[in-house]
N, C-alpha and C positions, 0 to 999 in steps of 0.2 A: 518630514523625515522619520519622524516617529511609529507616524503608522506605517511609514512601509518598513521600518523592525519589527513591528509588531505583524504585520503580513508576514517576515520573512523567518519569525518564530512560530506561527502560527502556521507554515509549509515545513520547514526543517520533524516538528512533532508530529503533524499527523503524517506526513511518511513515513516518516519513523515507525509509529507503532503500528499503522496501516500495511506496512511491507512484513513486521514483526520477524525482521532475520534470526532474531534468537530463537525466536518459536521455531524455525526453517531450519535451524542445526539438525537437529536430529531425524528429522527426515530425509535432509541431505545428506546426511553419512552414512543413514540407512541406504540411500536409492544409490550413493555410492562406495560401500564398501570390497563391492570386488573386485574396484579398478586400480592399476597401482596410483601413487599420492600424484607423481607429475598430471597424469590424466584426471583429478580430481580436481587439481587446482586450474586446469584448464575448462573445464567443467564448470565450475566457479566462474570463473571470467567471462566465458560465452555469456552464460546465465544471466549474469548481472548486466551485461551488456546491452543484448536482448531488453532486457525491462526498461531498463535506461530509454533506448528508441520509441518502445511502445510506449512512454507514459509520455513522452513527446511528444508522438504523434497522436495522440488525442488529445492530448490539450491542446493542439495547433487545432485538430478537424473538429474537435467538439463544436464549435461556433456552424461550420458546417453540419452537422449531424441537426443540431436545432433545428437548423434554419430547413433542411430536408424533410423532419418527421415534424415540422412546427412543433417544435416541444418548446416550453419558457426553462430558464435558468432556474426558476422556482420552484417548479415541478418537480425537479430534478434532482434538486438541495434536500426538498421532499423526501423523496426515496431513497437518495444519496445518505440522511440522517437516519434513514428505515434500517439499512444496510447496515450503516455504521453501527446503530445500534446493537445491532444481531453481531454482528463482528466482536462487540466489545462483550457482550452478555458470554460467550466463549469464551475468550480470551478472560475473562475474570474466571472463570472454573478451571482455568488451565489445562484447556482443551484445542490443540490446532483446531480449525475451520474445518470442514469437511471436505470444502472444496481442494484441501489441500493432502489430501489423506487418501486419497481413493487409490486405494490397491489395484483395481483393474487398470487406472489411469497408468502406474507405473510400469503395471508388467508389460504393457501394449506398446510404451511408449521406450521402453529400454533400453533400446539400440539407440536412439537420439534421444534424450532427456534434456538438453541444454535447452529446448525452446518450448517445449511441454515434456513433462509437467512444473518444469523448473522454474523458467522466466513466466509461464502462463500457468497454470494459478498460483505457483508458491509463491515466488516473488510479486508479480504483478498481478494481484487478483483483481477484483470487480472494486473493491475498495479503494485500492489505492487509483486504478484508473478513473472511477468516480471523483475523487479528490481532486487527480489533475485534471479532469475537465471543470469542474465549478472554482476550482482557484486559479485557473486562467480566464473563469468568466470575472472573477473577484481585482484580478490586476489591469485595473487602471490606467494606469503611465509605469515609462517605459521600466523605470528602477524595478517597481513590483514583478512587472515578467521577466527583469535579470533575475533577482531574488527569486522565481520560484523556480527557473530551469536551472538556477547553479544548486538552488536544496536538493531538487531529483538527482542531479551530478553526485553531490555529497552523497545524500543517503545512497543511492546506488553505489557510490567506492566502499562506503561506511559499510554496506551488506556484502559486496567482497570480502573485505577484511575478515569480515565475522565468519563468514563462511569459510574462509580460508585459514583460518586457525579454530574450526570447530571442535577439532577432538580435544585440542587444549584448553578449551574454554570451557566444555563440558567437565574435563575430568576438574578444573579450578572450584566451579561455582556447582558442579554437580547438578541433578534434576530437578532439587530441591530449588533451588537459587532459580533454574530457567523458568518452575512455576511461581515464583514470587514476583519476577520481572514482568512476568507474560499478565499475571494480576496487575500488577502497578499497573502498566502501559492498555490494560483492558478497561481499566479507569479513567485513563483520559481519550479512550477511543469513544468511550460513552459520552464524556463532557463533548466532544465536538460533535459528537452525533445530536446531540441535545439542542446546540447551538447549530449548525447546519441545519435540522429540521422546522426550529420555528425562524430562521433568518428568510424561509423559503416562505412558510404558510402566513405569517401576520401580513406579507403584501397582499396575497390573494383573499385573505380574508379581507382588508383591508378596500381592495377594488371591487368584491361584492355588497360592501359594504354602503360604496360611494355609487354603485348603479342603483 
């Protein structure tokens, strides 16, 4: 029972910082400031919604994807901790992603923005989809896979929320406050990147070791 709180603490944070809704304020009020609030906060909702399904449906098909491109779970942890890493080295200089920033992305995308740029890369980037395919390679029995689709549940309301009282949260804690968070939390994107990259590589060293 233990480890699967510890599982279930171990998904509730890196979506968290992985999704980084605080860091997502201010590009969503940018991308939508010339809509009225009712169409904003709908906006919100799709979005979050959206991410919610996609981070589902790959951690349902990931085990499929493997098993198609023969990729190992390890491999993957691999470059899932590469990722991560680069994510958090960002997010420590209190810098959005890039992937999340691109001006041509928004202007192309304008007229519908709920499912790109918003849900796909703001919300559900490469990171967070990564995450939920190797932590549904990570759960076990059945508790672990309740525990890790009711965290996506969570954090996806939790990033509603945020999103939907953006302008109040910004003028609260101001930009100062949103780069000291976006540091915190770019601290322990590293610590699991760290941990995700050798949980992958010591088996494989380990089985070149034993051929």
């Amino acid at each position: 029972m233990d480890t699967a709180f510890s599982f279930l603490f171990l998904c509730l944070t890196s979506f968290f910082t992985l999704i980084n809704p605080l860091g997502t304020m201010p590009v969503f009020l940018a991308m939508t400031s010339d809509i009225p609030k009712d169409e904003r906060n709908k906006t919100a909702k799709k979005a979050t919604l959206y991410s919610f399904f996609i981070l589902c449906g790959f951690a349902f098909s990931g085990q499929l994807l493997f098993s198609f491109f023969g990729i190992s779970i390890n491999s993957f942890k691999i470059v899932g901790g590469a990722i991560f890493f680069l994510m958090g080295m960002d997010m420590l200089q209190a810098r959005l992603s890039p992937s999340k920033i691109k001006t041509e992305e928004i202007n192309s995308y304008v007229s519908d923005i709920t499912i790109t740029p918003l849900a796909i890369p703001m919300i559900c980037g490469p990171g967070a989809i990564t995450n939920a395919i190797v932590l549904m390679e990570e759960a076990d029995t059945v508790l672990k896979t309740v525990f890790l689709f009711s965290s996506i549940l969570i954090i996806s309301f939790f990033t509603y929320l945020i999103l939907l009282s953006s302008s109040k949260i910004i003028k609260i804690i101001g930009q100062t406050g949103i780069n000291v968070m976006m540091r915190l939390m770019g601290l322990i994107v590293m610590v699991i990147a760290v941990e995700f990259f050798f949980s992958g590589l010591i088996p494989i060293i380990n089985q070149i070791n034993f051929k």
